[in-house]
N, C-alpha and C positions, 0 to 999 in steps of 0.2 A: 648823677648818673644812676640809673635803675638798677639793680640788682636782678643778677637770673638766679632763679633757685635750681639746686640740681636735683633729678629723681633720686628719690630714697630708694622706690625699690624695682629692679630690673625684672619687673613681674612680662612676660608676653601679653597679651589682648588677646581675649578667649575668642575661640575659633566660632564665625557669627554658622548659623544653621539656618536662615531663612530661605537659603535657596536649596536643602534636603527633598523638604518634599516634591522641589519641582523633578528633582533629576531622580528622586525613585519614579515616578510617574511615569517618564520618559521612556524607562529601563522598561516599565509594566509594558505599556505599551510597544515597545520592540521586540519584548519576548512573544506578545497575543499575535501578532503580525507576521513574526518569523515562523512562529511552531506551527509545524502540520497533524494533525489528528491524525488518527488511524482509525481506517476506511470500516475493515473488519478484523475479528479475530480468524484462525483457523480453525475450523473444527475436524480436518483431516488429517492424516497422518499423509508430510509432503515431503518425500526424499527425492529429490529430481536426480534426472538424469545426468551425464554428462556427454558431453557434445566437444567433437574440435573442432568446428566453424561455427563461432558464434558472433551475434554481433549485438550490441547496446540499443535499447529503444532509449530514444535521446526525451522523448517527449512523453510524461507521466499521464499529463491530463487528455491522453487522447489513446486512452486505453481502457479497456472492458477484462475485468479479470474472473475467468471460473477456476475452480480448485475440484477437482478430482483424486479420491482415496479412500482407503478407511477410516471409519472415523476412529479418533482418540479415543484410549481409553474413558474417559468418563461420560462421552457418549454411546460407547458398544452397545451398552444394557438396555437402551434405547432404540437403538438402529440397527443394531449389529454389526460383524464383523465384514459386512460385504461393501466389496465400493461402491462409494457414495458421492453424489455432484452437491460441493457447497456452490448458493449463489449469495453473492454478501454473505449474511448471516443465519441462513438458514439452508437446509436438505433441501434439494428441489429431485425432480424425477427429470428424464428426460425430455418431456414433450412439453418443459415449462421453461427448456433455454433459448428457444425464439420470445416470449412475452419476457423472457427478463431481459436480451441482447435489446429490443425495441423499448423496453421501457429504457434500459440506461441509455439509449441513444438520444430521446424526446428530452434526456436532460440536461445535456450538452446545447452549448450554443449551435444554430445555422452552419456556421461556416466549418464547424468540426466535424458533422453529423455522417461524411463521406468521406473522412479519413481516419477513421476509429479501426482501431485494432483489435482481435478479441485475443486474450493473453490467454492458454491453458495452462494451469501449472498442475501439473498430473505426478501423480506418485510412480516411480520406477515400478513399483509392485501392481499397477491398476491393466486392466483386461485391456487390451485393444479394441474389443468390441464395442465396449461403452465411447469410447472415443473416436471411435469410426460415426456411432449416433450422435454423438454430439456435434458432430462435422455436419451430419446430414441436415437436422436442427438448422445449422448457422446457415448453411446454405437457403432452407425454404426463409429465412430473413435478410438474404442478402447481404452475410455477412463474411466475406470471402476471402478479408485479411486475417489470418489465424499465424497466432506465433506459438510456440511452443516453449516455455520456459527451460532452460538447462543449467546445469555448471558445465564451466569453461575445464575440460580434462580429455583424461583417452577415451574413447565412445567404448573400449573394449572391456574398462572396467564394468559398465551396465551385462554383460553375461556372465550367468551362475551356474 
């Protein structure tokens, strides 16, 4: 009859790692697919308002955002303290928010092109005037869904 020998030594079997690299890979790629960039920075000074009827735009990509304010300090020395319309990334004047509403619109697919919203997010501290212009603006481009960015609070706290 054969003899079985017994293990001398109760060592484990070392952990195999050929399949490592597949599963960082995997992770890379769910992270590159999940993250979304940021669009732009601000370069306004943006305290919004608050508002007690508000309600959620459920749909990101069917949005046009301008930012209206002063700008940050590390722009003043530059522009000054007066408000200012960012579009993206840069100052624009007034009579430059029709070619930028149309230029983001021609970069949207067909089927979004007539349901785009134009977001204002405006500083509590900004002139009315400027934003009565910039209405005027959206209108000569036919752009007549205008939402107003807010915090959700009492509208009483915006008077000083």
């Amino acid at each position: 009859m054969a003899k079985f020998a017994k293990k001398k030594d109760g060592d484990l079997p070392a952990v195999s790692t050929a399949s490592l690299p597949d599963i960082v890979f995997m992770l890379l790629f769910f992270f590159m697919t999940v993250t979304t960039m940021k669009d732009s920075s601000i370069m306004v000074e943006n305290t919004l308002p608050n508002a007690s009827e508000t309600k959620k735009l459920e749909k990101k990509d069917r949005i046009i955002y301008i930012f209206a304010g002063k700008p940050t300090k590390e722009y003043q020395s530059v522009y000054g303290t007066e408000t200012r319309i960012q579009l993206n990334d840069k100052f624009a004047n007034v009579n430059e928010v029709g070619s930028y509403i149309l230029a983001e619109r021609a970069k949207k697919p067909q089927e979004l092109q007539n349901v785009l919203t134009t977001a204002l997010k405006v500083d509590k501290e900004a002139n009315m005037g400027l934003i009565s212009d910039i209405k005027q603006e959206l209108r000569k481009v036919n752009a007549l869904k205008v939402n107003y960015t807010t915090f959700e609070g009492d509208a009483f706290n915006n008077i000083q």
